[in-house]
C-alpha positions as CSV (number, residue, x, y, z in Angstrom):
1,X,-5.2,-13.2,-0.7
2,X,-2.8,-14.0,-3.2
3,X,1.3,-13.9,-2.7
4,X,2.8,-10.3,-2.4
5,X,3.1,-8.6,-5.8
6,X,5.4,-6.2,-7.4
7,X,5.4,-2.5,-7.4
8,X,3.2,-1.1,-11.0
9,X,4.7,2.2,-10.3
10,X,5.8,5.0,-8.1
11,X,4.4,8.7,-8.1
12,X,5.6,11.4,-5.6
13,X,2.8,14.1,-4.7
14,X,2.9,17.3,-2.8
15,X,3.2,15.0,0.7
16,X,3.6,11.2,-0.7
17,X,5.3,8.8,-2.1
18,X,2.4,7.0,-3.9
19,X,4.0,3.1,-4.5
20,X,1.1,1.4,-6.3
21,X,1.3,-2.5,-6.6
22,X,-2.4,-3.2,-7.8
23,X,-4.5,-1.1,-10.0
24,X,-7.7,0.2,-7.9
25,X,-10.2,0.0,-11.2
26,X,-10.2,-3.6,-10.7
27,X,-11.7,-3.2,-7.2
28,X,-15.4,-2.7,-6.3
29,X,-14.4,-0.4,-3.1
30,X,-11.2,0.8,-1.9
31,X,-11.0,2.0,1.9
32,X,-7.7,2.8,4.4
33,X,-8.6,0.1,7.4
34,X,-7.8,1.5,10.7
35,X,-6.1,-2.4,11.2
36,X,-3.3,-1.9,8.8
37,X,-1.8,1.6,10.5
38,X,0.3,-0.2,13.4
39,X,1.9,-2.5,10.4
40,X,2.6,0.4,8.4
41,X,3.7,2.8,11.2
42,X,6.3,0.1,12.4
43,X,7.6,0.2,9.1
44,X,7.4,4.0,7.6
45,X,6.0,7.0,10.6
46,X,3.2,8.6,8.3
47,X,2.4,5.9,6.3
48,X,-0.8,4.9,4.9
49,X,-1.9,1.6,3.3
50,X,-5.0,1.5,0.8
51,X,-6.6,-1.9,0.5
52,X,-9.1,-2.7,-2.4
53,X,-11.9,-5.5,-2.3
54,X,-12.5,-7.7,-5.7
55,X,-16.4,-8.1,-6.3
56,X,-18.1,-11.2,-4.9
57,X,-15.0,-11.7,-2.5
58,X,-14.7,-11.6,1.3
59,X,-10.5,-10.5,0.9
60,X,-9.0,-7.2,0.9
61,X,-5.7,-7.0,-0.9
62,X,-3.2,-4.1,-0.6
63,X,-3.6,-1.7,-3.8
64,X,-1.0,0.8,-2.5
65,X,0.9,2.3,0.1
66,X,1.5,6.2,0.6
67,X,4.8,6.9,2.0
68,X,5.9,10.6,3.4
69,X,7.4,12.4,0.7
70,X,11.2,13.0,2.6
71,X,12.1,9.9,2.3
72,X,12.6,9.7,-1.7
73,X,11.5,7.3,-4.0
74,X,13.8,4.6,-3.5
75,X,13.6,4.4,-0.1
76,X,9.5,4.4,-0.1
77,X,9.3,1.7,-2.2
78,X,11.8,-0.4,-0.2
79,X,9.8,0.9,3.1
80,X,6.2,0.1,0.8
81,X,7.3,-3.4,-0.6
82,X,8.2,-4.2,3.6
83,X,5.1,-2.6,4.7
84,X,3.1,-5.4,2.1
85,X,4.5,-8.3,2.7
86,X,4.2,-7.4,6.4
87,X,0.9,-7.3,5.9
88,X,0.1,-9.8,3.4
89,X,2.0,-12.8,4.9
């Protein structure tokens, strides 16, 4: 995996905060691993963390984190940007 990267944008929904640090076309399949939910809970209750696997690579890099909607958009970020390097250290 390579270092934590920055935040490419943030989109609220009708229940998330979607904070998007990798775009998911460059990824040959994208799943939500059952192993990143105790990271992500500690950090944000609700929270889900979609990972994204390059072609002819064994790693899974984080492509985004979905953070419930009432915490705002600043907030989820902060809470998403935690939530990565969490995992990705």
């Amino acid at each position: 995996m390579t270092g934590t990267p920055d935040v490419n944008a943030v989109e609220a929904d009708d229940d998330y905060v979607h904070v998007r640090f990798r775009d998911p076309d460059e990824y040959e399949e994208i799943r939500t691993p059952d192993w990143v939910e105790q990271p992500a809970e500690s950090i944000s209750e609700g929270s889900e963390v979609r990972t994204g696997k390059l072609e002819g690579e064994d790693d899974w890099e984080v492509t985004s984190v979905l953070i419930d909607k009432h915490v705002g958009e600043d907030k989820a970020k902060k809470e998403a940007e935690e939530i990565v390097e969490k995992i990705e250290s």
